[in-house]
C-alpha positions as a Markdown table, in Angstrom:
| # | Residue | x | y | z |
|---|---|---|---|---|
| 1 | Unk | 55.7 | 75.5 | 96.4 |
| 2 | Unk | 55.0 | 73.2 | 98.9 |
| 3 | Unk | 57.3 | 72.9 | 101.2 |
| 4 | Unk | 58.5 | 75.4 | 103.7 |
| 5 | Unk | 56.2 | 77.6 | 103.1 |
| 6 | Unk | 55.7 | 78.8 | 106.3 |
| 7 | Unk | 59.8 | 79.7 | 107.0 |
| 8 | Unk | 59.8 | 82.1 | 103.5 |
| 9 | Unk | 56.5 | 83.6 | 104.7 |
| 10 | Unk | 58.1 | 85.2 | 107.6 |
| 11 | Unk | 61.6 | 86.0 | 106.4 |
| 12 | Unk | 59.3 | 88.0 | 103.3 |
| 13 | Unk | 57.5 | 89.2 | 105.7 |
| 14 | Unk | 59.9 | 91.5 | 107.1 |
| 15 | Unk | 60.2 | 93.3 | 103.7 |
| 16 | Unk | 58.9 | 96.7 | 103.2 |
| 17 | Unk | 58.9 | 97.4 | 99.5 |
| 18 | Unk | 60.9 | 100.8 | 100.3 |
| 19 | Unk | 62.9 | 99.6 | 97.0 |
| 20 | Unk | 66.2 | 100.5 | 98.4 |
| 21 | Unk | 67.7 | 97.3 | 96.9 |
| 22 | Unk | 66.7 | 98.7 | 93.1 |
| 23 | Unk | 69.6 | 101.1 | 93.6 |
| 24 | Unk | 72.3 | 98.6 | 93.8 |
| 25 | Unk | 70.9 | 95.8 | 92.1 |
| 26 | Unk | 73.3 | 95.0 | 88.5 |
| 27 | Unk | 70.1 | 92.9 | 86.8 |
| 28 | Unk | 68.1 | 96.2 | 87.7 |
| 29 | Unk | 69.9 | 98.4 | 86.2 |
| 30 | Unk | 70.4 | 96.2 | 83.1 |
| 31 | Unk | 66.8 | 95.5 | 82.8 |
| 32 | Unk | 65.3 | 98.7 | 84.1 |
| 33 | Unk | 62.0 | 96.0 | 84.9 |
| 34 | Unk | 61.1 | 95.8 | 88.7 |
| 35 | Unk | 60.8 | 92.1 | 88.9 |
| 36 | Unk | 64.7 | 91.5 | 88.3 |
| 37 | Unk | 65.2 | 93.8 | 91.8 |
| 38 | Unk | 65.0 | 92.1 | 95.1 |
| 39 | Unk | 62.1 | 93.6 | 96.4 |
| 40 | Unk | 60.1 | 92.6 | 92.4 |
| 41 | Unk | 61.3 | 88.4 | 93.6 |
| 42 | Unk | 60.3 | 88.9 | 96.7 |
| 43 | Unk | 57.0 | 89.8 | 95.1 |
| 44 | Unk | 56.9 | 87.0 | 93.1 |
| 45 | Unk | 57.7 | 84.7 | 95.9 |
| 46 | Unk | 54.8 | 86.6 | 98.0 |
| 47 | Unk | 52.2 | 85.1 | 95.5 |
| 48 | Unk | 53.8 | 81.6 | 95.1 |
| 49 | Unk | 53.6 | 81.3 | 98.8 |
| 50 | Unk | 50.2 | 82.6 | 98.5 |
| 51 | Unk | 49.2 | 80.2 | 95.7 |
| 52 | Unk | 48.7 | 83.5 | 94.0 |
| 53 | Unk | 51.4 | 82.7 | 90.9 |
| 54 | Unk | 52.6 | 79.1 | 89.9 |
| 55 | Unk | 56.4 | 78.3 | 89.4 |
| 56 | Unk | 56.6 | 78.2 | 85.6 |
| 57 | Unk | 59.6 | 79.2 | 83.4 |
| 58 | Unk | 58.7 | 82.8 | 83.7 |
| 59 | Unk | 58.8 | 83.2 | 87.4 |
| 60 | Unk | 61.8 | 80.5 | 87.4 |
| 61 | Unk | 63.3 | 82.8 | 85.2 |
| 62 | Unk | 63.0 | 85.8 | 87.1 |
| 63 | Unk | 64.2 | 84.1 | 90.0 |
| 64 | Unk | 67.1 | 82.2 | 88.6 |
| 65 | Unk | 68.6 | 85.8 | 87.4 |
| 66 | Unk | 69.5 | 86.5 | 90.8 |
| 67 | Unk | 72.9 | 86.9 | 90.2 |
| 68 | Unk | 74.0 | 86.7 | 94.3 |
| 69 | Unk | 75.9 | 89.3 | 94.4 |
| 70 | Unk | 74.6 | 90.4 | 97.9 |
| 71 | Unk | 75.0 | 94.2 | 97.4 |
| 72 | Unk | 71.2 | 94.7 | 98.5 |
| 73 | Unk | 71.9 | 93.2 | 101.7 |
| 74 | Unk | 73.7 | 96.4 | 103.3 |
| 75 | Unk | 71.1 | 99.1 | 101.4 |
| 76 | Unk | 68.3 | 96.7 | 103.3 |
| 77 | Unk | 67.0 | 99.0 | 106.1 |
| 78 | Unk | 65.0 | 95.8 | 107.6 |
| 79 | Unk | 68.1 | 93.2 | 107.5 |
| 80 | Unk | 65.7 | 90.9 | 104.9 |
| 81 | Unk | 67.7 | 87.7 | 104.6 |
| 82 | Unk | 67.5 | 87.7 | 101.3 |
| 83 | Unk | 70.3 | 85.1 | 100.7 |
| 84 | Unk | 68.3 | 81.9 | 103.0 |
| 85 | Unk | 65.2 | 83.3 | 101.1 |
| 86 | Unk | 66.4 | 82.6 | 97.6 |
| 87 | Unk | 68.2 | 79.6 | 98.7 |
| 88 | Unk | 65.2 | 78.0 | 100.0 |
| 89 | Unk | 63.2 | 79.3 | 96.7 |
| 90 | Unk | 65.7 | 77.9 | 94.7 |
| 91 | Unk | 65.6 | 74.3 | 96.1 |
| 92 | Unk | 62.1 | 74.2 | 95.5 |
| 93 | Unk | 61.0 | 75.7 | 92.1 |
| 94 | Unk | 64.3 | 74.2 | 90.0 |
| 95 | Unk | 63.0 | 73.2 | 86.9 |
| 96 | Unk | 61.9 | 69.7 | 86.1 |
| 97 | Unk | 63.8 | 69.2 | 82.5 |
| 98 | Unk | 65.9 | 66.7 | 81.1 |
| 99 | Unk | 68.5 | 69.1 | 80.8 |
| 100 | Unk | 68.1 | 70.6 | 84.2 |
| 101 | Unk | 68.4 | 67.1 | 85.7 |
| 102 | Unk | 71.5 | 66.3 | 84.5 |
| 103 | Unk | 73.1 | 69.9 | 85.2 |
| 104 | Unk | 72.1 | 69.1 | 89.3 |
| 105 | Unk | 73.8 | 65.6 | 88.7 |
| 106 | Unk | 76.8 | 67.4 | 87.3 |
| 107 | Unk | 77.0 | 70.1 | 90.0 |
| 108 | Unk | 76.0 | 68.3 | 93.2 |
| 109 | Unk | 78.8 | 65.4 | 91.8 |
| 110 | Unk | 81.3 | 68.4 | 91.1 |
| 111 | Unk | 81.0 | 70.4 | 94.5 |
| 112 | Unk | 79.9 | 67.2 | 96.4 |
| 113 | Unk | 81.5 | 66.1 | 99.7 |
| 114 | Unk | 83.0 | 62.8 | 98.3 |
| 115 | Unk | 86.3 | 62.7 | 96.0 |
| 116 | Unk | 85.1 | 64.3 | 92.9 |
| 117 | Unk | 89.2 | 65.0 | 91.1 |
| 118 | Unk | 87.6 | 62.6 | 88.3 |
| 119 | Unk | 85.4 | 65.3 | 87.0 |
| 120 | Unk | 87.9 | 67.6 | 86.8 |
| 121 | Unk | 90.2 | 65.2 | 85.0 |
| 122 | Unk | 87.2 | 64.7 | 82.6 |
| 123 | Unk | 87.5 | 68.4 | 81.8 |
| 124 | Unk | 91.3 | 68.6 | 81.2 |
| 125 | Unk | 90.6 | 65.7 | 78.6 |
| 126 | Unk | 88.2 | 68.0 | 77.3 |
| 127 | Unk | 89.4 | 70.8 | 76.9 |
| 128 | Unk | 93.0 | 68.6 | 75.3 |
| 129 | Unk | 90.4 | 67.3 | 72.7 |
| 130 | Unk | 88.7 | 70.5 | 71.8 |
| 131 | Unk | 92.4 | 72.6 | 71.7 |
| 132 | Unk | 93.3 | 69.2 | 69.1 |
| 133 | Unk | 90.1 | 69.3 | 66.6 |
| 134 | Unk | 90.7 | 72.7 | 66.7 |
| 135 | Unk | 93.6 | 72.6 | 64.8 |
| 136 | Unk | 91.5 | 71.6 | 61.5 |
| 137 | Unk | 90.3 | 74.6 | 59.6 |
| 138 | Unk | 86.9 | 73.3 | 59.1 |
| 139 | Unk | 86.2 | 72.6 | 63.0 |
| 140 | Unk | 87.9 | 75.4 | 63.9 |
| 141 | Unk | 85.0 | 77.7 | 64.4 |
| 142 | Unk | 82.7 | 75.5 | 66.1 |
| 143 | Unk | 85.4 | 74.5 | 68.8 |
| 144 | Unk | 86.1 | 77.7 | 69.2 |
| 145 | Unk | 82.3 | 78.7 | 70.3 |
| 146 | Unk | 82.4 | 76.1 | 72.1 |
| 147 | Unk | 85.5 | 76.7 | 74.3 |
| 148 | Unk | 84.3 | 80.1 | 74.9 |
| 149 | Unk | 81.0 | 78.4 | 75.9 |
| 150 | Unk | 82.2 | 76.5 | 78.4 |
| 151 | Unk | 85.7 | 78.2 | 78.8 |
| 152 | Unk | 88.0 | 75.5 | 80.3 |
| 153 | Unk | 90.6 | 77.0 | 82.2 |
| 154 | Unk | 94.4 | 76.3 | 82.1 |
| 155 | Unk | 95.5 | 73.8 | 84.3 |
| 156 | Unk | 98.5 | 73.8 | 86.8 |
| 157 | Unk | 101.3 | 71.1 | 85.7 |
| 158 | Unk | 101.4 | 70.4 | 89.1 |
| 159 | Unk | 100.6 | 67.5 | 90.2 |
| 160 | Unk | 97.8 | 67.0 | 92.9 |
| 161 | Unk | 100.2 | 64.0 | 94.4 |
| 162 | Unk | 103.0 | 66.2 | 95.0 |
| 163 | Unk | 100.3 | 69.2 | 95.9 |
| 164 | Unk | 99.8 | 67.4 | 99.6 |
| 165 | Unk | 103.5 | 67.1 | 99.7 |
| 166 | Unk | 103.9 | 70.7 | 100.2 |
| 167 | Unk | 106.2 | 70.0 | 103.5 |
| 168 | Unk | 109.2 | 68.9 | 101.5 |
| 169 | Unk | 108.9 | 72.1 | 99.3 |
| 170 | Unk | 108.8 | 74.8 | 101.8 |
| 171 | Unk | 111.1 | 74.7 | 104.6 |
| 172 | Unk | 109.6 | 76.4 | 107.8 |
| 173 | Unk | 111.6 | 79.4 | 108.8 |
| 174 | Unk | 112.1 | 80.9 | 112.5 |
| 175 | Unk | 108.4 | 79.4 | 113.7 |
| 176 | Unk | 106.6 | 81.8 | 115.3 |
| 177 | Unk | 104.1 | 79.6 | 117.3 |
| 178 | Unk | 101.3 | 80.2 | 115.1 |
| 179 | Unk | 99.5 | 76.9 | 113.0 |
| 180 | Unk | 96.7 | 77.5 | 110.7 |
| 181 | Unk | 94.9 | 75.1 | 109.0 |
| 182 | Unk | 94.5 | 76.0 | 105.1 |
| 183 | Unk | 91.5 | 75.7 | 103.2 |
| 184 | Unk | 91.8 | 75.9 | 99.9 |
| 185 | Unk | 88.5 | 75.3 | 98.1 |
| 186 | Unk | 88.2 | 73.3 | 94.6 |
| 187 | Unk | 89.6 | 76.6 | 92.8 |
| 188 | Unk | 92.8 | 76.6 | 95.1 |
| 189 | Unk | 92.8 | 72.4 | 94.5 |
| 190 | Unk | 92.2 | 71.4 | 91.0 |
| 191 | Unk | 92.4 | 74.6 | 89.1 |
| 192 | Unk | 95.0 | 76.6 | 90.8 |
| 193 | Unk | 96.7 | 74.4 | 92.9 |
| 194 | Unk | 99.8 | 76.6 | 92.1 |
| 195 | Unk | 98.3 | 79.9 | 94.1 |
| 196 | Unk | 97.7 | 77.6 | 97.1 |
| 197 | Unk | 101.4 | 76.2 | 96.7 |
| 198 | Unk | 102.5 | 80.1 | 96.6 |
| 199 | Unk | 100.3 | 80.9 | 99.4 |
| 200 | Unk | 102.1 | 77.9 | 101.9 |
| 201 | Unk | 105.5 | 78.7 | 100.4 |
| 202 | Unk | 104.6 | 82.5 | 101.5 |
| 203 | Unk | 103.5 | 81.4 | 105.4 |
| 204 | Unk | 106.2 | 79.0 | 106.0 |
| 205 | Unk | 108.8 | 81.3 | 105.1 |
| 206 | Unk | 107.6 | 83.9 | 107.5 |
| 207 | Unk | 107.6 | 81.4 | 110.3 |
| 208 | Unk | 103.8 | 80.3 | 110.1 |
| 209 | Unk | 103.0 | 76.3 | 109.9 |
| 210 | Unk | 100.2 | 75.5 | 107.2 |
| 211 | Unk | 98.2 | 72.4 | 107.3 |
| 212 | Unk | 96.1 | 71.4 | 104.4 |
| 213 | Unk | 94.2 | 68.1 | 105.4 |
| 214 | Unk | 93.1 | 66.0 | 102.3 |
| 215 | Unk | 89.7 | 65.2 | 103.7 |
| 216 | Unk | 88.4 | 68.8 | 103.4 |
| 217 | Unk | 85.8 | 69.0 | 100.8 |
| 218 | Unk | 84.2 | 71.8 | 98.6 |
| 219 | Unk | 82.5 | 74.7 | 100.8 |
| 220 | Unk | 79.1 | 74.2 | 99.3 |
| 221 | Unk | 78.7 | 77.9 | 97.7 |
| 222 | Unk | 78.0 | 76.4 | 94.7 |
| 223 | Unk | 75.7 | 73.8 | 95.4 |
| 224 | Unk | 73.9 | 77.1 | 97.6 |
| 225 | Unk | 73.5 | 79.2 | 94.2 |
| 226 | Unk | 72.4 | 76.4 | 92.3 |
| 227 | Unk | 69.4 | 75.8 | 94.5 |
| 228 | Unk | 70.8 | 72.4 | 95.8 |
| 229 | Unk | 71.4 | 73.4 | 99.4 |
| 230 | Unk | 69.9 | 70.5 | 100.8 |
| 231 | Unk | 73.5 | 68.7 | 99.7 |
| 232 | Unk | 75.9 | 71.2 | 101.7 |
| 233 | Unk | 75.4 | 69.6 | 105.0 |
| 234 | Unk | 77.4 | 66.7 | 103.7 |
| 235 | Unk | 80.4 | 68.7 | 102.8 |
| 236 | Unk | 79.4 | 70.9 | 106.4 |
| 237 | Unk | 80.2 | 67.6 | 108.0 |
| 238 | Unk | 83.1 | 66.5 | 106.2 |
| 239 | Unk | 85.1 | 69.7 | 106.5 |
| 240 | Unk | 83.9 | 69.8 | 109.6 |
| 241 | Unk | 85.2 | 66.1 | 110.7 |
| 242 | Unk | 88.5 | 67.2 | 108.3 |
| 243 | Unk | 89.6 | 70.5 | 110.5 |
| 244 | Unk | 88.5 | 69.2 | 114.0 |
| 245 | Unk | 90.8 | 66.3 | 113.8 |
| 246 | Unk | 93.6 | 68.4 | 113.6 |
| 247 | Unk | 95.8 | 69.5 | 116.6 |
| 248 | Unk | 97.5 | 72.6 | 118.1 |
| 249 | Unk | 95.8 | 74.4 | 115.3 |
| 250 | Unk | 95.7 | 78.8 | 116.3 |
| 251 | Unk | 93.4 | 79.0 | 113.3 |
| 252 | Unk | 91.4 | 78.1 | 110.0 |
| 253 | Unk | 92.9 | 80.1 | 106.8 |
| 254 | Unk | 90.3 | 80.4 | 103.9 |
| 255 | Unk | 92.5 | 80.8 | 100.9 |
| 256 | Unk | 88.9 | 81.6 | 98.8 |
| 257 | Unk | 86.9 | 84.8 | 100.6 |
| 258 | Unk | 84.2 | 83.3 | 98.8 |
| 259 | Unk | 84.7 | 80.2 | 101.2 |
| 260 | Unk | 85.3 | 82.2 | 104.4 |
| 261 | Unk | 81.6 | 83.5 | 105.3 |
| 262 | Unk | 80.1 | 80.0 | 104.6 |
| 263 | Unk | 83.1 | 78.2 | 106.5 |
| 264 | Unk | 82.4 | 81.2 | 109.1 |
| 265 | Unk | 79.0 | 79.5 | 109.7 |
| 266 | Unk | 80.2 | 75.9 | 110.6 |
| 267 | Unk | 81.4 | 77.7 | 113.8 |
| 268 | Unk | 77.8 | 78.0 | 114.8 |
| 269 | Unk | 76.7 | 74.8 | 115.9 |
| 270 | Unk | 74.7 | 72.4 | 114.1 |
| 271 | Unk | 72.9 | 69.1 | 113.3 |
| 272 | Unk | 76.5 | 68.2 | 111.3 |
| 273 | Unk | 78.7 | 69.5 | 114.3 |
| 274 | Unk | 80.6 | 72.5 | 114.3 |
| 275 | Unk | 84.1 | 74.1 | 113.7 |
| 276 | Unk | 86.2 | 74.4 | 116.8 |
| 277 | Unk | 88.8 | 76.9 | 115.2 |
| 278 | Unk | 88.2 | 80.9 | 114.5 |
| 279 | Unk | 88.0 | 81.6 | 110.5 |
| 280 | Unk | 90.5 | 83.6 | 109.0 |
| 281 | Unk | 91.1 | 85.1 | 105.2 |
| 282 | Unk | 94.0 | 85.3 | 103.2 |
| 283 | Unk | 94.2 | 88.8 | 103.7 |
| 284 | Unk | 93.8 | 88.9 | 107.5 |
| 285 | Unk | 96.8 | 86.6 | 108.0 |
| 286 | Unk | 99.2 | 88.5 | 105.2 |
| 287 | Unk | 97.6 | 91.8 | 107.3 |
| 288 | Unk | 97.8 | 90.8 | 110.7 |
| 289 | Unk | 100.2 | 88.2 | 111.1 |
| 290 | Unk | 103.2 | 88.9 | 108.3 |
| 291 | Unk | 105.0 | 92.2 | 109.1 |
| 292 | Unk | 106.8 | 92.3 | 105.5 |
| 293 | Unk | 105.7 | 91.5 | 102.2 |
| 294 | Unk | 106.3 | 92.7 | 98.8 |
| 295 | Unk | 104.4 | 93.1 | 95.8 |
| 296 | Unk | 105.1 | 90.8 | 92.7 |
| 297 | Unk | 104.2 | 93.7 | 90.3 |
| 298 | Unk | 104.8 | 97.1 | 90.3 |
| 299 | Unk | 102.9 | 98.6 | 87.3 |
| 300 | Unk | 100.1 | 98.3 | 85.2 |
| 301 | Unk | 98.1 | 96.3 | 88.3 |
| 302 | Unk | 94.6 | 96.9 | 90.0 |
| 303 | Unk | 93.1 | 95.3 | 92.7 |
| 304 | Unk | 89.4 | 94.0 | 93.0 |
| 305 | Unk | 87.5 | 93.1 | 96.0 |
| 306 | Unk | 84.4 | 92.1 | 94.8 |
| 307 | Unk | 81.2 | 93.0 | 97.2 |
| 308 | Unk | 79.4 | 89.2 | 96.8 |
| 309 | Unk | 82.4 | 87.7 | 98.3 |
| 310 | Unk | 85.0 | 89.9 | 100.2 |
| 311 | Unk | 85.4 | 92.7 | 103.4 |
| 312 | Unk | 86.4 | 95.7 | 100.8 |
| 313 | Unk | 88.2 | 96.8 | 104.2 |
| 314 | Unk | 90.4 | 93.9 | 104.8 |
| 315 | Unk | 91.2 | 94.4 | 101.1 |
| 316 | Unk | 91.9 | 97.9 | 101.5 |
| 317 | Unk | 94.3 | 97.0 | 104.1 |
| 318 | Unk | 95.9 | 94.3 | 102.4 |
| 319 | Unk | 96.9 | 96.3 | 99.3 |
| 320 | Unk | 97.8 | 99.0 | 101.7 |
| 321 | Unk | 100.5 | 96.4 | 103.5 |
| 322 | Unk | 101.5 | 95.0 | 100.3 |
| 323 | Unk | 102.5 | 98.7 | 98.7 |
| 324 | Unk | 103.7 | 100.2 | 102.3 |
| 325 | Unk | 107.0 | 100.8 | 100.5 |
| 326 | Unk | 106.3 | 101.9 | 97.0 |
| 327 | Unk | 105.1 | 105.4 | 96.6 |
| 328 | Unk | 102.0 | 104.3 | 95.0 |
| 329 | Unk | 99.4 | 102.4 | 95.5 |
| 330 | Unk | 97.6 | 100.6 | 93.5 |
| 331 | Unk | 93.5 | 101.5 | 92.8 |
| 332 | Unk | 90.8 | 99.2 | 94.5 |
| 333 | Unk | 87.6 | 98.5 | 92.8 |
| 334 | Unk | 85.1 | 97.5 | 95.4 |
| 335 | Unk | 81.8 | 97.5 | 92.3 |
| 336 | Unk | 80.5 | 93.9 | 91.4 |
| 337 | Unk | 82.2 | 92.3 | 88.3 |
| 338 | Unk | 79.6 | 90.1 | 87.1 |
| 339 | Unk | 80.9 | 86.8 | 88.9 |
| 340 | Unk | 78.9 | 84.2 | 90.6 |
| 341 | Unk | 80.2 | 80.7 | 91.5 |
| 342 | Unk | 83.2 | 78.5 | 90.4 |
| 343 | Unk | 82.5 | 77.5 | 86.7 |
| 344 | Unk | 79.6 | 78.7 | 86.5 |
| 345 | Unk | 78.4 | 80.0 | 82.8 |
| 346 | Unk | 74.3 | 80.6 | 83.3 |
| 347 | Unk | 72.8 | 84.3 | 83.2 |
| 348 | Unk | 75.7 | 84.6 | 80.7 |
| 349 | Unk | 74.5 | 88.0 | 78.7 |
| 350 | Unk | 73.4 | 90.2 | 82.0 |
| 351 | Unk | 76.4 | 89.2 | 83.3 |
| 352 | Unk | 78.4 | 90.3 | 80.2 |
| 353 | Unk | 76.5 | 93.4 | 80.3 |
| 354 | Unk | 77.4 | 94.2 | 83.5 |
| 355 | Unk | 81.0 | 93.0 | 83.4 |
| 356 | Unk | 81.4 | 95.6 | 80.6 |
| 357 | Unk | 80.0 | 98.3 | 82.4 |
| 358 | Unk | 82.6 | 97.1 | 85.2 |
| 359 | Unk | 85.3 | 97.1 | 82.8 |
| 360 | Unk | 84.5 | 100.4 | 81.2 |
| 361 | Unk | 83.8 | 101.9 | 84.6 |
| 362 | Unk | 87.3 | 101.1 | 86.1 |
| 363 | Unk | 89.2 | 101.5 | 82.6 |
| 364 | Unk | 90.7 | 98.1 | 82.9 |
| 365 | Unk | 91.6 | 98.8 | 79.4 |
| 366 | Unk | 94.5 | 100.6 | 81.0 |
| 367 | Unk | 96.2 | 97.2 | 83.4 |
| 368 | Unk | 98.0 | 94.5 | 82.6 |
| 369 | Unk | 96.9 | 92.6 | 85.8 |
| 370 | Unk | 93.3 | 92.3 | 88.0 |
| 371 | Unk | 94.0 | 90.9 | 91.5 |
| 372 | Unk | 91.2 | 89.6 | 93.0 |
| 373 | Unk | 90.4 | 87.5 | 96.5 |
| 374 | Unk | 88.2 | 84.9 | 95.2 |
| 375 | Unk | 89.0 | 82.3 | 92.3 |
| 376 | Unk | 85.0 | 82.8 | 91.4 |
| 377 | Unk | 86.2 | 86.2 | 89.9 |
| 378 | Unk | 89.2 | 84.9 | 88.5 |
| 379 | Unk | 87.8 | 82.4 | 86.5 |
| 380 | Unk | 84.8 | 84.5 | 85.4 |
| 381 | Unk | 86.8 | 87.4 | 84.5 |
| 382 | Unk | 89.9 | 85.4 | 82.9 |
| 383 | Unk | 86.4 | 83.7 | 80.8 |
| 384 | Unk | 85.3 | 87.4 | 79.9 |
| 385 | Unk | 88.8 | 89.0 | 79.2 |
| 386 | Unk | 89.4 | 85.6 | 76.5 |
| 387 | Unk | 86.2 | 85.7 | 75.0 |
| 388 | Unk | 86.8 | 89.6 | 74.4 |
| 389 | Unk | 90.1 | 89.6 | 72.9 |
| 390 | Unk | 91.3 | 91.9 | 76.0 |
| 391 | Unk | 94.9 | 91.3 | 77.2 |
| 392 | Unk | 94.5 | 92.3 | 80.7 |
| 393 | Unk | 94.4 | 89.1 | 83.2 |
| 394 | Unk | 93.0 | 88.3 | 86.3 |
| 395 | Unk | 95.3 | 86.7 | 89.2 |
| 396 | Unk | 95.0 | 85.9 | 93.0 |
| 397 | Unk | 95.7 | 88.2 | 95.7 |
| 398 | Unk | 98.6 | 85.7 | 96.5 |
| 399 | Unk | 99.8 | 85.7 | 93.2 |
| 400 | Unk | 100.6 | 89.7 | 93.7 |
| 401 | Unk | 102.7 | 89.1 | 96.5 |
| 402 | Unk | 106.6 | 88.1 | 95.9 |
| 403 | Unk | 107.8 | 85.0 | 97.3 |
């Protein structure tokens, strides 16, 4: 592992093997084998550094199970960055394979900072093709393992034209001086573009003018799990160059928490400039800045902040706000569900393992609906609740709240 060497040497450094991070860790408890805990990679990293170990599929493979679900950071005693020391580890032990090459291709084209809607296209064709063959007895099996392989979500009929033309939809109502600029991340764009529409729809009618700039690109949380980090500073500059050009703006509104601590970074400066607005999420601005909303459901709902991605206390809050006038409300699960990033389907059988365990746990038998903050859970878990036959489904936080 040539290359910065010297940088994972001293953030490993500050590690003290006390093991706290086995206590929380999913793939731990799973696997019951040290070397899928934090502290067992950092090991393993210890003696690439050292030129102790080489980077074959093994370690790769103990490495890759990192799920990044960040739970070990706050049972950390000595503040180990854990997350820059996997992403640099990641960029430079990725494994050199045919198969491997072409997944970066796919992912860094997917989540990369030019216009990528074609890929996304590509899988709406797909997934028409698959749902057609499927129709004939004979294929009928196969497509079906294979849709629950690659689970295709449903897509939105509307349009992405009309998606930037949100102005003529939603009046704005008794302005109350505030103007956020919206991010909406490629879940909130080309997957559910009608949760963003909702979300607008839900500002402008309590006075709050929403800006959603075209130019803005994919937050690069992706491209950080898959170890290709080295390709986020082109989307850091473009959403970067995308928000600054806007004017009068109070704030910057992440519509994906999973978006809102890396678009929280571009504030710091940089080599790629930095953000001239304060970040915001969802569930600040519904909190903070929108005395009265009501919930969509009433019954048969429960509410998941997941710890990789979300503040479980702004969440708390928000379903508190959201119930203020029913007499009960709703239970928050704050335990990891299993998710990672935004289509992702690697590490698939720990993840089931441990998305069972969540299930079971919070007896999601029980619910008709799982709102969560992040459209990383949604997809994962609406993926997990299809390929188990389970009729519970997972929404947006926005998609609780009433318009």
């Amino acid at each position: 592992m040539p290359k910065n060497d010297f940088i994972i040497k001293e953030l490993t450094d500050k590690c003290t093997n006390c093991g706290n991070c086995r206590i929380i860790c999913p793939v731990f408890k799973e696997t019951g084998e040290e070397v899928f805990s934090a502290r067992g990679r950092i090991s393993l990293i210890r003696g690439l550094v050292q030129k102790e170990l080489t980077s074959g599929n093994r370690v790769r493979t103990h490495i890759f199970t990192c799920l990044d679900c960040r739970q070990c950071l706050n049972y950390c005693p000595a503040d180990v960055d854990y997350v820059s020391i996997m992403s640099l580890v990641k960029r430079n032990i990725k494994p050199k394979t045919r198969f491997s090459s072409l997944k970066d291709i796919l992912t860094s084209g997917l989540f990369s900072s030019s216009d990528h809607s074609v890929y996304f296209k590509a899988v709406r064709s797909v997934k028409w093709l698959l749902s057609g063959i499927g129709k004939i007895k004979l294929l009928k099996i196969l497509t079906s393992a294979l849709m629950f392989r690659f689970q295709v979500p449903e897509f939105s009929d509307l349009p992405e034209k009309n998606f930037f033309g949100i102005r003529k939809r939603h009046k704005l109502k008794d302005y109350t001086g505030i103007r956020t600029a919206v991010f909406i991340g490629c879940g909130g764009k080309y997957l559910y573009p009608e949760t963003s529409d909702r979300f607008v729809n839900i500002l402008r009618n309590s006075g709050i003018e929403a800006v959603i700039p075209k130019q803005q690109v994919c937050c690069g949380n992706p491209l950080l799990y898959s170890g290709l980090s080295k390709n986020i500073l082109q989307n850091r500059s473009a959403n970067v160059n995308a928000f600054n050009s806007l004017v009068e703006i109070t704030f910057l509104t992440s519509l994906c928490s999973g978006a809102t601590g890396i678009l929280r970074s571009y504030m710091n400066e940089g080599n790629n400039g930095f953000l001239r607005f304060e970040v915001k999420d969802h569930t600040e601005i519904l909190t903070e800045h929108i005395k009265e909303i009501e919930p969509q459901y009433s019954k048969k709902i429960i509410f998941h902040s997941c710890p990789k991605c979300s503040n479980n206390l702004k969440s708390a809050e928000f379903v508190e706000h959201l119930y203020s006038k029913s007499v009960t409300v709703p239970p928050l699960t704050t335990d990891y569900c299993g998710c990672t990033e935004l289509l992702d389907r690697s590490n698939i059988k720990v993840r089931s393992l441990i998305t069972r365990s969540f299930c079971v746990k919070n007896d999601l038998d029980s619910y008709d609906i799982i709102a969560c903050p992040s459209f990383e859970c949604i997809e994962y878990l609406n993926y997990f609740f299809s390929k188990n036959g389970m009729n519970i489904r997972a929404v947006h936080f926005i998609d609780a709240v009433k318009v």
